[in-house]
C-alpha positions in Angstrom: 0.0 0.0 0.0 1.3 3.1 -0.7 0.3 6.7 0.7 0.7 9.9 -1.3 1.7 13.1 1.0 -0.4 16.0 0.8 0.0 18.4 -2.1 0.8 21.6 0.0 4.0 22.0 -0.6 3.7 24.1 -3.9 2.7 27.8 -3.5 1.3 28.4 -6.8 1.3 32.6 -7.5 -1.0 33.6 -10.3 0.9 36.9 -12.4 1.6 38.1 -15.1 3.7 37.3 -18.3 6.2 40.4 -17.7 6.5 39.5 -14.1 7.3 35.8 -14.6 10.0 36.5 -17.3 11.3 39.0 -14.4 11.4 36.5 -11.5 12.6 33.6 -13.5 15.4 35.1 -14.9 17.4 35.2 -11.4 15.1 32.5 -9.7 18.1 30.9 -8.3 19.5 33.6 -6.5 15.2 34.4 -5.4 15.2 30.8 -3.9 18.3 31.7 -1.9 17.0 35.2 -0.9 13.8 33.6 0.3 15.5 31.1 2.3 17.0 33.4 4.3 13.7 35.3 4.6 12.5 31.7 5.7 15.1 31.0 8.7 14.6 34.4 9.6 11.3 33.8 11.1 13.1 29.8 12.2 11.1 28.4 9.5 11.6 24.4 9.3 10.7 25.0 5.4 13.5 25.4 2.5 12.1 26.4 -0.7 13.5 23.5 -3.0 13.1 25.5 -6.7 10.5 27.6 -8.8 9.0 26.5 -11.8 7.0 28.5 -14.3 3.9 28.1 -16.4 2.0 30.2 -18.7 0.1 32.1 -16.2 1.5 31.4 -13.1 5.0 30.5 -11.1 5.0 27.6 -8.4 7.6 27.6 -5.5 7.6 24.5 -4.6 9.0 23.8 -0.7 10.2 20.9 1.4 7.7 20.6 3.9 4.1 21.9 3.9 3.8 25.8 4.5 2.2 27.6 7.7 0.2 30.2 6.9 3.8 32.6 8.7 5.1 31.0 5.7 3.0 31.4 3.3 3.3 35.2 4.3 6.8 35.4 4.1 6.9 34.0 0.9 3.8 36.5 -0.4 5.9 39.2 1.2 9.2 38.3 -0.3 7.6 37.6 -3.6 5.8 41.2 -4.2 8.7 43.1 -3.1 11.1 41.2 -5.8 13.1 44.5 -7.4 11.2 45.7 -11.0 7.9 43.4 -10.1 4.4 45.0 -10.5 2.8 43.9 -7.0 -0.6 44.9 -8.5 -0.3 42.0 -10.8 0.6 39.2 -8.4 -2.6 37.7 -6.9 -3.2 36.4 -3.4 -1.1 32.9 -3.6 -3.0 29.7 -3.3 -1.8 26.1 -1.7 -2.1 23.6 -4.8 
């Protein structure tokens, strides 16, 4: 028998074209940057990579997010350097 673990650790962000072509092009050093932003708060979760999609970038984490978490990571997210925060909507647990 096998068990699947829950899907929460992806924070999917809906946004815009512009925005994703913004964030993906230093995503490394935004998963390093929101690490820190992570243990800050002595977060037990490590965001493992980004991915994008047409509509929307995933962060996808080790361990399932808190809603302090999820904050942080909204937070971090909308205050990325050239981003239009207006575009970015409320992120959503997949």
């Amino acid at each position: 028998m096998t068990t699947k673990e829950p899907l929460y650790k992806q924070i999917i962000f809906s946004i815009g074209k512009d925005n994703i072509t913004k964030l993906m092009t230093f995503s490394s050093n935004h998963i390093v940057n929101l690490n820190r932003a992570l243990k800050n708060i002595k977060s037990e979760v490590i965001a493992d990579y980004v991915f994008s999609e047409p509509i929307s970038i995933t962060i996808v984490t080790n361990k399932i997010v808190s809603s302090s978490d999820l904050q942080v990571v909204k937070n971090y997210v909308k205050n990325v350097e050239n981003i239009n925060s207006k575009d970015i909507k409320i992120p959503k647990l997949s």
